[in-house]
C-alpha positions in Angstrom: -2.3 0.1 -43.9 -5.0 1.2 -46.3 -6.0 -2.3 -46.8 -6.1 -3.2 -43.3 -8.3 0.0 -42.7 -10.8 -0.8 -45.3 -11.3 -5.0 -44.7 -12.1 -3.5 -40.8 -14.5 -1.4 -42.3 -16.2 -4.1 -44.3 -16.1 -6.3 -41.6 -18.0 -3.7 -39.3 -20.1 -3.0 -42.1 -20.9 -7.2 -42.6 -21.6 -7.6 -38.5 -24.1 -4.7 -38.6 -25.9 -6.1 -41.5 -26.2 -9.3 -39.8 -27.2 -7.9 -36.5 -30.0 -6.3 -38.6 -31.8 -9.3 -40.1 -31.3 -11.7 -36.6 -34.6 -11.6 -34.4 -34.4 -10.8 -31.0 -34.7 -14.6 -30.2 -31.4 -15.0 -32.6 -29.5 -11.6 -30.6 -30.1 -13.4 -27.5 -28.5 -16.6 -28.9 -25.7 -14.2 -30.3 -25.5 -13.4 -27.2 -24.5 -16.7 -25.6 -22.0 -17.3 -28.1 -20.3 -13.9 -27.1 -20.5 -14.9 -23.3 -19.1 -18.7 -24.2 -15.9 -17.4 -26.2 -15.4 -14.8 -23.2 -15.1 -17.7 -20.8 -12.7 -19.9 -22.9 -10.4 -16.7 -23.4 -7.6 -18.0 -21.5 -7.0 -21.1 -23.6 -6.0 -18.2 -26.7 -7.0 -20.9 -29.1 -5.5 -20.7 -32.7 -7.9 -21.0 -35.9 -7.9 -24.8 -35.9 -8.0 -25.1 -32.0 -11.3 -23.5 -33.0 -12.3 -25.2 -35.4 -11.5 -28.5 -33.1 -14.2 -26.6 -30.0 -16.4 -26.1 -32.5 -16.8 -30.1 -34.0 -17.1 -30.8 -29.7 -19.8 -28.5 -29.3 -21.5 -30.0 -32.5 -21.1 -33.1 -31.5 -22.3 -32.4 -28.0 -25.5 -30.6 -29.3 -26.2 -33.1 -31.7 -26.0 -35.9 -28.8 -23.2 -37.7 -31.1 -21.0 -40.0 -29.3 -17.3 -38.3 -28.1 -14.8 -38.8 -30.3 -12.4 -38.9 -27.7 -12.4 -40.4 -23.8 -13.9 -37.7 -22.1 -12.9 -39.7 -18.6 -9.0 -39.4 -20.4 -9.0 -36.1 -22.1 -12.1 -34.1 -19.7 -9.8 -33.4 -16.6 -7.1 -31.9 -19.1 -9.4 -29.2 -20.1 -8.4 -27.9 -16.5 -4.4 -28.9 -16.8 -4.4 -26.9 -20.4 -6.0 -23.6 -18.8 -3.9 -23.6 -16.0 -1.1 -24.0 -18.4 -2.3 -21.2 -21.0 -2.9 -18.8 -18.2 0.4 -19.1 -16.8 1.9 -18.3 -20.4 -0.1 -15.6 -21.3 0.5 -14.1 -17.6 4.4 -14.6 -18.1 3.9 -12.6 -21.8 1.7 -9.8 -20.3 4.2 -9.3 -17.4 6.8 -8.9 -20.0 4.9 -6.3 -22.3 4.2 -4.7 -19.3 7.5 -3.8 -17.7 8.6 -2.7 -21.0 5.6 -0.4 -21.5 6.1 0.9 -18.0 10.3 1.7 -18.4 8.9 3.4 -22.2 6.3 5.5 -20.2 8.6 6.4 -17.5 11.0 8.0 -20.1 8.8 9.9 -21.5 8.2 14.1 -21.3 7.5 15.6 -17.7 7.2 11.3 -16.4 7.7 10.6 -12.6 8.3 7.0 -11.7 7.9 6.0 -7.7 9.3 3.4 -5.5 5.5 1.6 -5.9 6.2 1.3 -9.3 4.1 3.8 -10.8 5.0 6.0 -13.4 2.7 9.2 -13.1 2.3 11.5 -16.6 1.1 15.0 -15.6 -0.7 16.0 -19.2 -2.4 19.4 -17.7 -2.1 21.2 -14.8 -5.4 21.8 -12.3 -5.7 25.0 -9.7 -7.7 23.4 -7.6 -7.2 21.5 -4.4 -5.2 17.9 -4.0 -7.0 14.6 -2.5 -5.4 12.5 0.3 -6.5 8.9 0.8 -9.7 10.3 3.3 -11.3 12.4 0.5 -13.9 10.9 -2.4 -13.0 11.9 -5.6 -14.6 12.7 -8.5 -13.0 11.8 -12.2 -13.4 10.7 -15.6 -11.1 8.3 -16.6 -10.2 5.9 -19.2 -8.5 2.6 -18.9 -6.4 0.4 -21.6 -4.2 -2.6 -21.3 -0.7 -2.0 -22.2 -2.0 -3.6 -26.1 -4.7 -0.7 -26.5 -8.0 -3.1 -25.5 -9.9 -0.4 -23.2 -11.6 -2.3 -21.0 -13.2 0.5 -18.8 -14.2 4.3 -19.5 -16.4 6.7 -17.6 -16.4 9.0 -20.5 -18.0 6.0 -22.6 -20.2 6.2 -20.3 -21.3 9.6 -20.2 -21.3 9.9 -16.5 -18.5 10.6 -14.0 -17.4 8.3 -11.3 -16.8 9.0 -7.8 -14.5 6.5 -5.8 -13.6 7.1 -2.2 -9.7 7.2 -2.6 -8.5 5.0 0.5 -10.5 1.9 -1.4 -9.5 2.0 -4.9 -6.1 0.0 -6.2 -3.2 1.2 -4.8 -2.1 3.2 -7.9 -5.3 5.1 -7.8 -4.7 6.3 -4.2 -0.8 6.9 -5.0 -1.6 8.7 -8.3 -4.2 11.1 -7.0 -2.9 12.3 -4.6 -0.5 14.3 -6.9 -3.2 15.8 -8.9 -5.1 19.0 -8.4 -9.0 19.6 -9.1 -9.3 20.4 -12.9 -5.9 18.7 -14.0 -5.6 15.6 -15.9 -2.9 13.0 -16.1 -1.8 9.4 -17.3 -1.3 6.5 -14.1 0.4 3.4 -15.7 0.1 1.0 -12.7 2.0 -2.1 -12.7 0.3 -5.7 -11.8 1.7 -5.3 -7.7 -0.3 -1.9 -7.3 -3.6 -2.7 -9.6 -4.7 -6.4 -10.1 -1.8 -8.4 -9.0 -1.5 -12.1 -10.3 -5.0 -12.5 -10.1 -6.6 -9.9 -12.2 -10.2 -8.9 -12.8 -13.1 -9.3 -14.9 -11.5 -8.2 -18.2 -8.6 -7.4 -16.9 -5.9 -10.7 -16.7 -3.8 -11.7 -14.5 0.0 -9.7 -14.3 -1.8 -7.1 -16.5 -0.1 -3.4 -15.9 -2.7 -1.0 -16.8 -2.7 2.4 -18.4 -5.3 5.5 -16.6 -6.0 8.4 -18.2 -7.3 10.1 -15.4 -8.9 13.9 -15.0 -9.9 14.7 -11.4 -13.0 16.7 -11.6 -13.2 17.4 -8.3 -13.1 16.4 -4.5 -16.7 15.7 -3.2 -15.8 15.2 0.4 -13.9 13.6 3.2 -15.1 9.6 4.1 -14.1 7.5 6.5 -12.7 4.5 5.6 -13.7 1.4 4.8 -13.1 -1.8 7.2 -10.7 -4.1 5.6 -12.3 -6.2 2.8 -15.3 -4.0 2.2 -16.2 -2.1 -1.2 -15.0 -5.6 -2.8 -15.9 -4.9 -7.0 -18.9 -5.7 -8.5 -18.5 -9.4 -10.9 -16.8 -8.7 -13.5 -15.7 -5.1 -12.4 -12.6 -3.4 -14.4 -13.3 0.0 -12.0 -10.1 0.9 -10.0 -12.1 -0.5 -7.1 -9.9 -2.5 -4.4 -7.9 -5.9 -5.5 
């Protein structure tokens, strides 16, 4: 464990070094590559898938002939996606229902015919939200793995969601808090992203809120059907 602690630290070390000496020109370049590899994430290539990407970009930059058919082998870019996505969905649906039955067996745990498993981790005094009232929270979010793709503490700023247009487990899961208590929501796929997921969030993810309500900033109406729909890229608990 020691080792694996220290080669992360050199390698956090090495990437700020070399963030260091680019230019700004070579950051924004950096950049692209970052924004490339995030699109191609669903193929979960293996080192030498890479390394097979990386000679077709090359190649492609360098105006080289294909190596291969692109008429042939071109439409099965599509076919292999749709193929890695369903296998990755199938894995994460697994992890997730057995990181859902772990949580609900844990301390003080309440699971709900929704599906959601609600971890009170302090108690609040203060009033309790119903779907009609806008909230105001801090809250961190995490795939069942540990990735956090989301957190308003990160952030250094609250967030205020009006609770009749946030994923189902947000509006279930709040409504059993009080003003100054803080709790953990773990919110299977049906009641957060569904099959579809979001921005960073994949498809059949379950997701793990830690959530403290901060307080209730007043009652809204709510929204027509459809509206409030998250921002590109979004991992907020905003609607599916």
């Amino acid at each position: 464990m020691k080792h694996v602690v220290a080669a992360l630290f050199v390698a956090l070390v090495n990437a700020s070094a070399v963030a260091a000496e680019m230019s700004e020109e070579q950051k924004t370049f950096y950049a692209l590559g970052q924004i490339m590899a995030r699109q191609t994430n669903v193929f979960s290539m293996t080192p030498t898938e890479l390394e097979f990407v990386k000679q077709g970009m090359t190649d492609a930059v360098d105006s080289k002939k294909p190596a291969i058919d692109m008429d042939v082998y071109g439409p099965k870019v599509q076919a292999l996606a749709q193929t890695r996505r369903a296998a990755n969905a199938e894995k994460l649906a697994k992890a997730g229902a057995e990181f859902t039955d772990k949580a609900a067996k844990e301390k003080g745990a309440v699971k709900t015919s929704s599906g959601l498993v609600y971890i009170p981790l302090s108690e609040g005094s203060g009033g309790t939200p119903t779907a009609d009232d806008k909230v105001k929270v801090h809250y961190t979010g995490t795939l069942v793995d540990g990735t956090e793709f989301d957190s308003s503490n990160k952030r250094g700023s609250p967030a205020e969601f009006p609770l009749g247009q946030v994923i189902k487990c947000w509006t279930e899961g709040l409504q059993k808090m009080k003003v100054g208590g803080k709790a953990r929501l773990v919110c299977p796929p049906a009641i957060a992203y569904g099959d579809n997921g979001t921005g960073p969030i994949p498809p059949k993810a379950t997701l793990n809120f830690e959530v403290e309500l901060l307080d209730i900033v007043k009652n809204t109406s709510a929204a027509p059907a459809g509206a409030a729909a998250p921002e590109s890229g979004s991992a907020r608990p905003a609607p599916r």
